[in-house]
C-alpha positions in Angstrom: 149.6 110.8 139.8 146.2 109.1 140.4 143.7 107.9 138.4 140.3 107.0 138.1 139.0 105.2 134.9 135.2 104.3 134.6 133.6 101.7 131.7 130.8 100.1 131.2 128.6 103.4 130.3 126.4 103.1 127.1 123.1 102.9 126.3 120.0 101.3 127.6 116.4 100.6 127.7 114.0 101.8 130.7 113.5 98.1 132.9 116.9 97.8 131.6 120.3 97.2 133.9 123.7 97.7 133.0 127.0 97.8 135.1 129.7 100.5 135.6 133.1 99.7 136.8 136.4 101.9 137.6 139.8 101.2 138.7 142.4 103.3 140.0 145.8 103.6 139.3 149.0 105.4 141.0 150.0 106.4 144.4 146.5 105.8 146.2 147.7 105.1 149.5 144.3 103.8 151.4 141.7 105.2 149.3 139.2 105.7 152.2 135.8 106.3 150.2 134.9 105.1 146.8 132.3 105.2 144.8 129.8 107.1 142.1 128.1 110.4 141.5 126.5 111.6 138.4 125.3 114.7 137.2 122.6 115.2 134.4 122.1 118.1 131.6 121.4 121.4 133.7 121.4 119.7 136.9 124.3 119.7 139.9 126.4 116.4 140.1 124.7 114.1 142.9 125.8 111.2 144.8 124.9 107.7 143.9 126.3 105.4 146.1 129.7 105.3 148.1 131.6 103.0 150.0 134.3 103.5 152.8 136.9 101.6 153.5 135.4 99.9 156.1 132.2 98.8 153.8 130.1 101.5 155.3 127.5 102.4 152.3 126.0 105.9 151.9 123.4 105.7 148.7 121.0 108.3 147.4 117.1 107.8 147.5 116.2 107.5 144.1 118.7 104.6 143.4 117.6 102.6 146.9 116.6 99.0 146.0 117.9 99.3 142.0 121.2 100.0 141.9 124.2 98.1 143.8 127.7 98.8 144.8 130.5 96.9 145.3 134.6 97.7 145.8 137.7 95.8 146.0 140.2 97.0 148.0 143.0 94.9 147.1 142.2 95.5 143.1 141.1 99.2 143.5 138.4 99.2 142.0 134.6 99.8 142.6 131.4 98.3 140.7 128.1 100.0 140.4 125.4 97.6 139.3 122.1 99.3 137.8 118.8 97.8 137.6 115.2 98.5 136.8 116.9 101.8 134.9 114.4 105.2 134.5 115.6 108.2 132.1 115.6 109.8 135.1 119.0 107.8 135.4 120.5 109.5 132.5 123.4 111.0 133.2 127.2 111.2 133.1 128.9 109.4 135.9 132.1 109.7 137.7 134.0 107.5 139.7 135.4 108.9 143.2 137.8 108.5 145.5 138.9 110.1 148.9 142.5 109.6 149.4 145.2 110.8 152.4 144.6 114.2 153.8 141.2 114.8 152.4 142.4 114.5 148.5 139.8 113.6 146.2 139.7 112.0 143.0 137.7 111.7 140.4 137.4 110.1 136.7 136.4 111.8 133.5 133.2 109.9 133.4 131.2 107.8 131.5 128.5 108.6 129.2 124.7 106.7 130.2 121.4 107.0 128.3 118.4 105.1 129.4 115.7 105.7 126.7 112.4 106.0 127.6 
């Protein structure tokens, strides 16, 4: 089976930065989207920033100009790079991937607190 398992998550000060990563594991076949959501207390998970296999980039708003994503295709895995953090940020956040036949994958997530 496949896997997705995020680090990195912790806490943090506002102005702060701090850097997730995730590598997955198994029978991926061409993993044709990567990336991060999150989802905060009481709110719906949200899409942070993906990348297809072809190094399109989709991000969301609110991270535009702080955060940065990166993958490695040959290595599998997929680096989110956070910057100039808010509490706003706060959240749990979970690595995914789109697989073969519209499969998707995604971590158990990692835990991060910006305080404010």
């Amino acid at each position: 089976q496949v896997q997705l398992v995020e680090s990195g998550g912790g806490l943090a000060q506002a102005g702060g930065s701090l850097g997730l990563s995730c590598v997955a594991s198994g029978d991926t076949g061409t993993i044709y989207n990567m990336g991060w959501y999150r989802q905060a207390p009481g709110k719906q998970r949200e899409l942070v920033a993906t990348v297809d296999v072809s190094g399109n980039l989709v991000e969301d708003e609110s991270v535009k100009g702080r955060f940065s994503i990166s993958r490695d295709n040959e290595k599998r895995t997929v680096q989110l790079q956070m910057s100039a953090l808010q509490s706003e940020d706060t959240a749990v956040y979970f690595c995914y991937a789109l697989l073969a036949w519209g499969n998707q994958v995604w971590g158990k997530g990692t835990q991060v607190v910006v305080s404010s």
